[in-house]
C-alpha positions as CSV (number, residue, x, y, z in Angstrom):
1,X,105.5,84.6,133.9
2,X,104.5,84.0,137.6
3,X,101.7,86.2,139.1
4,X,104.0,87.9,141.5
5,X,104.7,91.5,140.7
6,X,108.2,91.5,139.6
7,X,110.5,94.6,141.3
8,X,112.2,96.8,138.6
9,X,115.1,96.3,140.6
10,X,114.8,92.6,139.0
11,X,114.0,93.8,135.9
12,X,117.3,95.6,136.2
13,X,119.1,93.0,136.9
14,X,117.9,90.7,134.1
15,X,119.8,93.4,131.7
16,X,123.0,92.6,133.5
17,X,122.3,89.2,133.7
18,X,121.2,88.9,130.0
19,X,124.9,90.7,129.0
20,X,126.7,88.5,130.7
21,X,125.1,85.4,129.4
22,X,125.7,87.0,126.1
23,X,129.8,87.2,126.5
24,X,129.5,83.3,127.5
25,X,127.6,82.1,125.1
26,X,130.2,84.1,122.4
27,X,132.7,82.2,124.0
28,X,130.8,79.2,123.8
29,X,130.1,78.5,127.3
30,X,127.7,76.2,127.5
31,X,126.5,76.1,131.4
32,X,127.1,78.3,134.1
33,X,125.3,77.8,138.1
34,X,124.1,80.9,139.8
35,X,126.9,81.4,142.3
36,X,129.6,81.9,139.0
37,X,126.7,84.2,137.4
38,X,126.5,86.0,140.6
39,X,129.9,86.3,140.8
40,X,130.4,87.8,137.4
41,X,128.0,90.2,138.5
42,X,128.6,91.3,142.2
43,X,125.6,89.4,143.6
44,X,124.6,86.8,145.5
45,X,123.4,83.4,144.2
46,X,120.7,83.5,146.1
47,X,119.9,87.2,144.7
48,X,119.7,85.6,140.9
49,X,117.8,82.6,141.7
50,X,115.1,85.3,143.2
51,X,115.2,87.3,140.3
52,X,115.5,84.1,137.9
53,X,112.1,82.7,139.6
54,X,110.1,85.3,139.1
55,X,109.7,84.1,135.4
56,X,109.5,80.1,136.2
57,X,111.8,77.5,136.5
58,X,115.7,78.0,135.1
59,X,118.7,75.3,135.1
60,X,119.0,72.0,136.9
61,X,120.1,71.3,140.2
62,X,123.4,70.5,140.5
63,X,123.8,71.8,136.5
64,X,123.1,74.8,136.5
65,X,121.8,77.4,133.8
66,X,122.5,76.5,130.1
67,X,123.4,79.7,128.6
68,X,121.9,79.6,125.3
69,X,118.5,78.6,126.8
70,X,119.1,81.3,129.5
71,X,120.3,83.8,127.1
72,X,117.0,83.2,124.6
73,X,114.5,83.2,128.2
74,X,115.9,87.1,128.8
75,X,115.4,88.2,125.8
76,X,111.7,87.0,125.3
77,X,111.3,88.6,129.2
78,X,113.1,91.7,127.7
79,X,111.1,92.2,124.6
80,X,114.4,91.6,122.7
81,X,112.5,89.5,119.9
82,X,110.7,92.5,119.5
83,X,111.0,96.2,118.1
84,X,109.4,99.3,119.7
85,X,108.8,102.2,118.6
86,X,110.1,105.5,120.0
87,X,109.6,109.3,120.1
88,X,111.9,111.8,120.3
89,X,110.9,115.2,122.2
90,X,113.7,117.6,121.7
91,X,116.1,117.7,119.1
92,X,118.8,119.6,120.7
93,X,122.7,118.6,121.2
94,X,121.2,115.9,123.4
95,X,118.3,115.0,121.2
96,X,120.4,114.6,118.3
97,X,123.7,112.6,119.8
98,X,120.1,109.9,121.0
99,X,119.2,110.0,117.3
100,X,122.2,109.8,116.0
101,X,123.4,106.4,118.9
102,X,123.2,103.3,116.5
103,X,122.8,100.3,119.7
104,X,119.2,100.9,120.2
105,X,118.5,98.5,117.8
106,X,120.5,95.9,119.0
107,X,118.5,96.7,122.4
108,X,114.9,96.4,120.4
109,X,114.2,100.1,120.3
110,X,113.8,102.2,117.0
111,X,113.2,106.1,117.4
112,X,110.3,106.6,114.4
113,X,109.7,110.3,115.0
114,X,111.5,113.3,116.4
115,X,110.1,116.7,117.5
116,X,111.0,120.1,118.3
117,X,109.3,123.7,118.7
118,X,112.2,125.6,116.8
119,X,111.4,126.4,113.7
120,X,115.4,126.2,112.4
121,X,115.6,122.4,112.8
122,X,111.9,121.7,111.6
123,X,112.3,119.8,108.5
124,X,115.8,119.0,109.3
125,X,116.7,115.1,109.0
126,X,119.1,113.8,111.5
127,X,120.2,109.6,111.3
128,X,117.2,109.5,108.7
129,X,114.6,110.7,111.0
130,X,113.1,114.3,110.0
131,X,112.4,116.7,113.0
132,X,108.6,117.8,112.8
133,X,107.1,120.4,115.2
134,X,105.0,119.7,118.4
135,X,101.8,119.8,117.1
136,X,102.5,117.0,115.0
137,X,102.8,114.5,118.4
138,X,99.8,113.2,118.9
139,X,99.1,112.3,115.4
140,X,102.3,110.7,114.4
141,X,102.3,108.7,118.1
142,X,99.2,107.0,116.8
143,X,100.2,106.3,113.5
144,X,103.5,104.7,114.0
145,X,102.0,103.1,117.3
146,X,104.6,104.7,119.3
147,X,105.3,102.8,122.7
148,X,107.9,105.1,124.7
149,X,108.6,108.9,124.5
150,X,112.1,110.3,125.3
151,X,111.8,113.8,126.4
152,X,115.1,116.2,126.0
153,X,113.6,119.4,126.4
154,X,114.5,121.9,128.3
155,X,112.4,121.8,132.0
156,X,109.9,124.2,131.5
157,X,108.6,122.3,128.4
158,X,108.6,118.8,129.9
159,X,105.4,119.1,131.9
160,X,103.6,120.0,128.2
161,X,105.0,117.3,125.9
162,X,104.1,114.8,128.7
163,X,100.7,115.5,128.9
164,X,100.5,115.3,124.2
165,X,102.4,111.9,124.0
166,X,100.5,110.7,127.5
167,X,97.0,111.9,126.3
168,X,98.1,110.1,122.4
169,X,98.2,106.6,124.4
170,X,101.8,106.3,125.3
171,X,102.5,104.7,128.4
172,X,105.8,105.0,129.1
173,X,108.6,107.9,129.4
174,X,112.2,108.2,129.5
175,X,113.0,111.9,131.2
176,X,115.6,113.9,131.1
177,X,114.3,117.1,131.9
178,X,115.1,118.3,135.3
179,X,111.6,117.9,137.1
180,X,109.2,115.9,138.2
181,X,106.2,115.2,136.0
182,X,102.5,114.7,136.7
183,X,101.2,111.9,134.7
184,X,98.6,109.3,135.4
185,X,98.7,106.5,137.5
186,X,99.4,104.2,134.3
187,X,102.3,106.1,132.5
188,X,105.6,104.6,134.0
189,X,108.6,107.4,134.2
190,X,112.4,106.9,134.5
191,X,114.0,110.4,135.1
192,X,117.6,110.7,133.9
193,X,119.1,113.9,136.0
194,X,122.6,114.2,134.3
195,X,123.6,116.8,136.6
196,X,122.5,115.0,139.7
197,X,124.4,111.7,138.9
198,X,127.4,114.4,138.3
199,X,127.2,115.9,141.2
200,X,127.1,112.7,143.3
201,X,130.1,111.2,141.4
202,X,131.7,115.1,142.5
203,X,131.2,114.3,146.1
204,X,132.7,110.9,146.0
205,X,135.6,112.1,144.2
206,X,136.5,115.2,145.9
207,X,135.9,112.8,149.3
208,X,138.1,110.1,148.1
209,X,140.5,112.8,147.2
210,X,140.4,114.6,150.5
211,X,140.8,111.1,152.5
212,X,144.0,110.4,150.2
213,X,145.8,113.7,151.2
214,X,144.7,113.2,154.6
215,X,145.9,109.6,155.0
């Protein structure tokens, strides 16, 4: 991988990019140049070959990418050949429809352990994982050298769990608690406000709506 920092826009992108190289190479495609990936994709050429070089040289002038190779490259940038480990904070209705999602594994991601503080589901097994309480975190983060932390609980819990599974050694978070967290400077976050994303899609839809009775 090149020195340069690499945007997680980019790192977005590759996702996209690694999806649709997947679809070709099923229907054995064997090349495709960066102005037909970009147009599969709603980008620019130009846009992919930035986010492409970023991780070295791809493809051949005039050839283009060769999809297998391609689609093999984003996976080893992805950690696709690998398998992660993952924590589940909160079993809840959301908590338990993420256990229960079988396509993390085809994404490298395998929740080990889930938690909760009510004493009702503690001991309970959902999609062969057994809910434990909180103060079992820390411990069980180290032993099954847990890499990312999902937290589903309700806001006023969030801040707590954080701070276990970030003082245990995990590094990054998946949020979906409705606040912002205080973590260190190297714990990575991605919130996941349901009811935001809702709300914008409500004011796009009631304005496309109001401009069709209008017009």
């Amino acid at each position: 991988m090149a020195d340069k920092k690499v945007p997680e826009s980019t790192i977005s992108r590759l996702f996209i990019y690694l999806r649709e190289v997947t679809e070709l190479a099923k229907l054995n495609i064997r090349t495709i140049s960066s102005s037909e990936l970009g147009e599969r994709t709603n980008l620019s050429d130009a846009q992919v070959r930035k986010d492409l070089g970023y991780f070295g040289q791809f493809g051949v002038s005039g050839s283009g990418y060769a999809v297998k190779e391609l689609k093999e490259a984003l996976e080893k940038i992805l950690g696709r050949d690998k398998t992660l480990k993952v924590a589940l904070l909160g079993a809840g209705r959301l908590g338990a429809a993420l256990l229960s999602y079988a396509g993390f594994g085809k994404d490298g991601l395998e929740i080990v352990a889930a938690f909760d503080r009510d004493p009702r589901k503690i001991g309970k097994e959902t999609a062969g994982v057994t809910i434990q309480g909180i103060d079992r975190i820390a411990e069980e983060v180290r032993k099954n050298d847990i890499s990312i932390a999902v937290l589903a609980v309700p806001a006023g819990a969030a801040q707590e769990v954080a701070d276990v599974v970030t003082g245990a050694g995990v590094e990054c978070l998946l949020n979906f608690a409705p606040v912002s967290l205080n973590v260190p400077e190297n714990v990575k976050v991605k919130d996941v406000d349901l009811s935001r994303e809702l709300a914008i899609l409500s004011y796009f839809a009631l304005k496309n709506n109001s401009n069709g009775e209008t017009g």
